[in-house]
N, C-alpha and C positions, 0 to 999 in steps of 0.2 A: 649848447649842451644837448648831448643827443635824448628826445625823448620817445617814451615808449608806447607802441600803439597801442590803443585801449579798442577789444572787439569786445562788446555785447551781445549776450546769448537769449532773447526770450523764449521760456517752454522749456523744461527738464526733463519730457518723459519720454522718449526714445531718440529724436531727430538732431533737439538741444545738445544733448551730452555727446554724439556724436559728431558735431556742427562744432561742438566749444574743444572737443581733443583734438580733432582736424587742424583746428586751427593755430592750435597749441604748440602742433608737433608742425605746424607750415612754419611759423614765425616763433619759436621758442623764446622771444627778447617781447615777445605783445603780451601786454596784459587781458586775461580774456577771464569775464565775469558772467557768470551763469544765473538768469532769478527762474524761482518758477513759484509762484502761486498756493500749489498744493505742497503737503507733507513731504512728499515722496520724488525724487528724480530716478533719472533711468530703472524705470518699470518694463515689466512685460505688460502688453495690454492680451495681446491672442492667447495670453495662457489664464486670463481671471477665470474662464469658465473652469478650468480643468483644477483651481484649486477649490471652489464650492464642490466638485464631484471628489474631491479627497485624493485626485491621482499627485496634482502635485502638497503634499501635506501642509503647507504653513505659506502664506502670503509674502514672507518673509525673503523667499526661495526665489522669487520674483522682481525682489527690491536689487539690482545689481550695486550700487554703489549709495551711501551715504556721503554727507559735502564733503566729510572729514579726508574718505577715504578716494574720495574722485579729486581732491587735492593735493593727497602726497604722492598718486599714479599719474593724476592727469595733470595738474599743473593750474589746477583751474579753480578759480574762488566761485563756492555756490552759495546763492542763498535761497534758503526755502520758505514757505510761506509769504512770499515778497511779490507783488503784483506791481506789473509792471501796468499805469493806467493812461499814459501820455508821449507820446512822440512830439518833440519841437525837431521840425526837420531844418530848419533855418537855423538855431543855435545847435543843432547836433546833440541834444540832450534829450533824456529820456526823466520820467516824474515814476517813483517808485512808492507804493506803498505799504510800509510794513504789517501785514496784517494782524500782528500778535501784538504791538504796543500802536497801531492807528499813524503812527508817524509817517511823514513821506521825507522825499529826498530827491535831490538830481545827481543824475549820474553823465558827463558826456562819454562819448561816444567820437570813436573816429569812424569804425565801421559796425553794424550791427545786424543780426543775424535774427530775422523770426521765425522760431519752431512751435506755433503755439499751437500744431497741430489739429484735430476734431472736435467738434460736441457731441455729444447724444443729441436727436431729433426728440421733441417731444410732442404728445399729445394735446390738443385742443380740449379745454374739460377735464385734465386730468394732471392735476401739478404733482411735480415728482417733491414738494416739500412733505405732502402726504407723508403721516408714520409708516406703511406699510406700501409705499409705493416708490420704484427707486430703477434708475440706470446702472448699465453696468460696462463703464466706458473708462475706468479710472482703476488703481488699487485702495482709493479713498473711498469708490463707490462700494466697491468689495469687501472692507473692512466695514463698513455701515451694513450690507445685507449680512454680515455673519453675525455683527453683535445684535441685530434682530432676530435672527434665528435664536440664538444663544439664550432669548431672555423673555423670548415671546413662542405661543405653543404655535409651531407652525405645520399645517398639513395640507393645505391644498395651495399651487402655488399655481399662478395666471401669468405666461409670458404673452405679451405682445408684441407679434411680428415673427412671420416665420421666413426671416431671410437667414443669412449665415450666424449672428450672434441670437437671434430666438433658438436657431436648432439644437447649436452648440450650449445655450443656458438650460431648454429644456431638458436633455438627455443628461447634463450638470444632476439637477436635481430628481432625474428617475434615478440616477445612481445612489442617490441620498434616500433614496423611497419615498419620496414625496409623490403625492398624486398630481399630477401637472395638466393643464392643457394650454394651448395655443388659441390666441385670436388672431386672428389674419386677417384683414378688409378684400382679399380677393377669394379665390375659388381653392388655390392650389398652396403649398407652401413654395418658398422659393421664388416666387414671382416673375421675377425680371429672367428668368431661367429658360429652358424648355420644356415645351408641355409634356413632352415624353417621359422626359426627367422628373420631372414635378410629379407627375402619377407613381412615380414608383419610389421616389421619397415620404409622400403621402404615406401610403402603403408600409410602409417603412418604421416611423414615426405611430403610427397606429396599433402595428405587429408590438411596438416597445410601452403599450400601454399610454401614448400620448393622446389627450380629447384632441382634436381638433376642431373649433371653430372657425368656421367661413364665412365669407360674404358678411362679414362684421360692420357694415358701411352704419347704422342703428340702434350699434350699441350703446347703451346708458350706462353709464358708472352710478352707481349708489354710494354717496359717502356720508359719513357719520361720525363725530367725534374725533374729527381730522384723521381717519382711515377710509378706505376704499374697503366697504363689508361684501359688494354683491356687484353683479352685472345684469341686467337687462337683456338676456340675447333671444332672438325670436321667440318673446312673449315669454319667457319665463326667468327666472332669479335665478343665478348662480352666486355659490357664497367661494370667495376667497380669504386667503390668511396673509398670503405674501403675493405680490407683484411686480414684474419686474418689465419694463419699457423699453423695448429691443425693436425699433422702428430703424432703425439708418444712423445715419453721423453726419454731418455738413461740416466745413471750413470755420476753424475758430478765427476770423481775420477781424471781428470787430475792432480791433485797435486801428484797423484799416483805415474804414469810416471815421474816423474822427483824426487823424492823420494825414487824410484824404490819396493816401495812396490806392492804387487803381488796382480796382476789382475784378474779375474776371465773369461768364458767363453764370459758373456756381456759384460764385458767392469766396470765391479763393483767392489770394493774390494771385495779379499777373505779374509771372517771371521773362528772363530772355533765356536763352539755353547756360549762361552763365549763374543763372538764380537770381539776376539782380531784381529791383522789384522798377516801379518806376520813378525809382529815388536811387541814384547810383552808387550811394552810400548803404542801401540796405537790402539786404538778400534774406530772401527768405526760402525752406525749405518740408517739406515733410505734409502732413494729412490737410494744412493750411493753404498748400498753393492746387493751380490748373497746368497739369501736364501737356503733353503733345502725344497723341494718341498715335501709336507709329502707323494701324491700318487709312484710318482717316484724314491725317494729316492736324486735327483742329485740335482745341484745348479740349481737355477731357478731365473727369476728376475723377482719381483713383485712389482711394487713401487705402492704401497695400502697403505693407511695413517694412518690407524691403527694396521696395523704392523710395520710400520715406528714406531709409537708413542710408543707400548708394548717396541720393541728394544730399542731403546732409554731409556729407565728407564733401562732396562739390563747393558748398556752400561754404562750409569753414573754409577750405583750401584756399576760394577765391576773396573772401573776406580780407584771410592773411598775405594776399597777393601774387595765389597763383593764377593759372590763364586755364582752368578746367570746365569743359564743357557737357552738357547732358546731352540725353540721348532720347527721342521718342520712346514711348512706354507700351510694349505688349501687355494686356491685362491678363493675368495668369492668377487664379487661387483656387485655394483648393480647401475642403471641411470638414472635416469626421462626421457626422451622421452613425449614430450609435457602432455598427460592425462596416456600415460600407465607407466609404469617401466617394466625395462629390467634389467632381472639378469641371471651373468654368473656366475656357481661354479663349481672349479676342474678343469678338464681338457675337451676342447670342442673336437668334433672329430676328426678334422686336428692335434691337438696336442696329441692325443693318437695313434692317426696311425703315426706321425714325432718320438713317444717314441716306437713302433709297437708291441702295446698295439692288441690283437685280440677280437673284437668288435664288437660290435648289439648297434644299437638304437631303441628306441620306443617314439614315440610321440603322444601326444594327446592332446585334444580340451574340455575344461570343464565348468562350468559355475563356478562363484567365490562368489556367491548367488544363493538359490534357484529360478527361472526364477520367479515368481510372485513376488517378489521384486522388487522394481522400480529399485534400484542401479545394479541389475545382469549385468552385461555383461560375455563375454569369456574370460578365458584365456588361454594362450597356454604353453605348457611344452615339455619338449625332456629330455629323460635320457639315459645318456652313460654308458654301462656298459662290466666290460670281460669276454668273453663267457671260460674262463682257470677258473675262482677264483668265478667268480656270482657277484664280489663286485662291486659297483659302483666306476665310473671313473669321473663323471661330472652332468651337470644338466645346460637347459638353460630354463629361461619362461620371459612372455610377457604378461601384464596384467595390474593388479590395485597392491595397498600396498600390499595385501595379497601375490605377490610373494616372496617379502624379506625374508618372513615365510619361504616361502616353500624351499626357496637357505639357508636358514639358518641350517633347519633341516635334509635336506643333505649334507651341510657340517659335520654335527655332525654323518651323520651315516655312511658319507667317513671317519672321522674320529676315530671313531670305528670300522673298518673294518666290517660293518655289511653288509650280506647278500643283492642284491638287490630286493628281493622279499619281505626283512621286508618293504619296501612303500606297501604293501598289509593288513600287518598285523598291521599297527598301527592303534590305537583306535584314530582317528580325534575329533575333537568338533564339533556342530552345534549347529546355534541357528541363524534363519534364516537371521535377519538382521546383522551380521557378518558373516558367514562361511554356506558352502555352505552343502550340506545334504549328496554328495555324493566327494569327495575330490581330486582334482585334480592328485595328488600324488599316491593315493587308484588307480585311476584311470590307471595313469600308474605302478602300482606295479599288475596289475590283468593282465595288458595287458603280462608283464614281465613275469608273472607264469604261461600264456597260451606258451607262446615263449619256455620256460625253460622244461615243461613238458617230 
């Protein structure tokens, strides 16, 4: 009697339900089960800032499917609140426990898929069980900071970490009128960035009414009554209301470790280019695993949602037994910063001298409209490149929409290994109320071919 393949999905919040429909629609006769843990499957995570700032209105907007409804489209049985806490890789079963009645269960497994995606980093000295202190890495974590707002008087709010989710959480709540500031442990926000860039994010961020604290390496938490009241920062007390813990995100692979399926450099599963992990029965895919970084060559860890999302259909495919393979990863993103956006592609300086990569930047200041346009303002660009090869290594700017373009386009010519002098030689568009007459990029591709001469 013919039977039917049972795939296994762990993780529901972006990579899962993408990993479990893939799979659905490879092998439509497999039974394919989805657990995840929390409340909620297929969420947004990049847009939580944007519903605390009230653009997007109701959290709700963000929840794409329910099990109900990802069953009668997708085909696919989900369970939620179900934590998935043991892999037998030798009997091919998995130990589930219901989190709402304590029960557990086994489930086998012919092929199984982990999307258990990211954590929030946390702080030393600083538990995020705290009433008034919290991540914002989930729509569970999200739904907890509004019903504190909601029910607690809140006015001064403390993000720490001014990488991409501090910038994006703070200007969140300057749009609410809350008085906000940043702690940072280094000097600039943005960190891992460029300093160029950093100074005029700084700058930035300041202009919008944000504190900025630096050099935070001293700071003391004050807590009391299981809240965080005040801070310690160079010798004097700051009083906060709300807090929110916006350090980074690391590889949720713990089921790894006790599994003992093999870890990677971060802390992520190691994949092959087919996702398998190093059990050939089990693929994994999304903010949990270690890429291949296409400049470098080596594993790298990039939890980017749209490489999350591409893998993921890899992953299901190959589960249900197709032969789909991945591809090396250009690191491309990009982040609203109140009026400008900030984009970082490839590799920034620190990280090509950490790989000792030998190096020249060039940076420049252009306008993003021809100046007699009302909308003109500047923007700014830096490109990394190897003085061994000529190719480019990276690219950061600071500006309006139009730099997405511009991070886009050098993604595509790091990915071609193209010359860094072709930004000189490409034919740009103009037309004055979109693009500017003389091209940002042009701009630094001339400055490039004086350097290079």
């Amino acid at each position: 009697m013919f039977e039917r393949k049972k795939i296994i999905v762990v993780g529901g919040n972006a990579a899962g339900p993408a990993a479990a429909a893939k799979a659905k629609r490879t092998d439509p006769d497999a039974e394919v089960i989805l657990f995840e843990a929390a409340d909620f499957i297929s969420t947004g995570t990049c847009e939580l800032p944007y519903v605390i700032s009230g653009e997007i209105e109701d959290y709700e907007k963000i929840v794409y499917f329910d099990p109900d409804t990802f069953f009668r489209k997708k085909g696919v049985k989900v369970f939620t609140k179900h934590l998935v806490e043991n892999i037998n890789i030798r009997q091919k079963k998995i130990t589930v426990k219901n989190l709402a009645s304590s029960d557990y269960t086994q489930f086998q497994y012919d092929k199984l898929i982990l999307t258990t995606g990211s954590k929030a980093k946390t702080i030393p000295n600083l538990s995020t069980d705290l009433e008034n202190v919290f991540t914002l890495k989930s729509v569970s974590d999200l739904v907890k900071i509004k019903g504190f707002i909601e029910t607690r008087p809140v006015k001064k709010v403390l993000i720490i970490g001014a990488g991409y989710i501090g910038l994006e959480t703070a200007e969140a709540f300057v749009k609410q009128n809350y008085e906000v500031s940043i702690l940072e442990i280094t000097d600039l926000p943005m960190p891992e960035g460029e300093q160029e860039v950093s100074n005029l994010i700084l700058e930035l961020i300041r202009k919008n009414n944000v504190k900025f604290l630096s050099s935070a390496k001293n700071t003391k938490f004050n807590i009391e009554n299981n809240k965080l009241v005040s801070i310690k920062y160079n010798g004097r007390f700051i009083e906060f209301d709300l807090v929110v813990v916006a350090v980074g995100v690391k590889p949720n692979a713990d089921i790894g470790l006790t599994s003992k399926l093999e870890l990677g450099k971060f802390g992520g599963f190691k994949v092959d280019s087919k996702l398998k992990t190093s059990d050939p029965n089990i693929f994994a895919a999304g903010d949990n695993i270690e890429v291949i970084n296409k400049i470098t060559g080596r594993p790298d860890y990039m939890p980017v949602a749209t490489v999350a999302h591409d893998y993921a259909h890899i992953a299901g495919a190959n589960a249900a037994g197709a032969n789909e393979h991945t591809k090396p990863v250009i690191k491309n993103i990009a982040v609203k910063i109140f009026d400008r956006a900030y984009c970082q592609v490839g590799l920034s300086t620190k990280q090509a001298k950490t790989f000792n990569y030998k190096i020249k930047t060039v940076y420049a200041i252009a306008y993003n409209l021809v100046k007699v346009m009302p909308e003109g303002r500047e923007v700014n660009g830096k490109v990394i490149y190897g003085t061994e090869n000529k190719n480019i290594l990276g690219a950061a700017f600071l500006g309006g929409q139009e730099t997405i373009g511009y991070a886009d386009l050098v993604s595509s010519l790091i990915y071609n290994k193209a010359p860094v002098t072709a930004l000189a030689e490409i034919n740009y568009n103009y037309t004055p109320p979109y693009s500017p007459f003389v091209n940002l990029l042009s701009v630094l591709g001339r400055k490039i071919k004086e350097e290079i001469k």
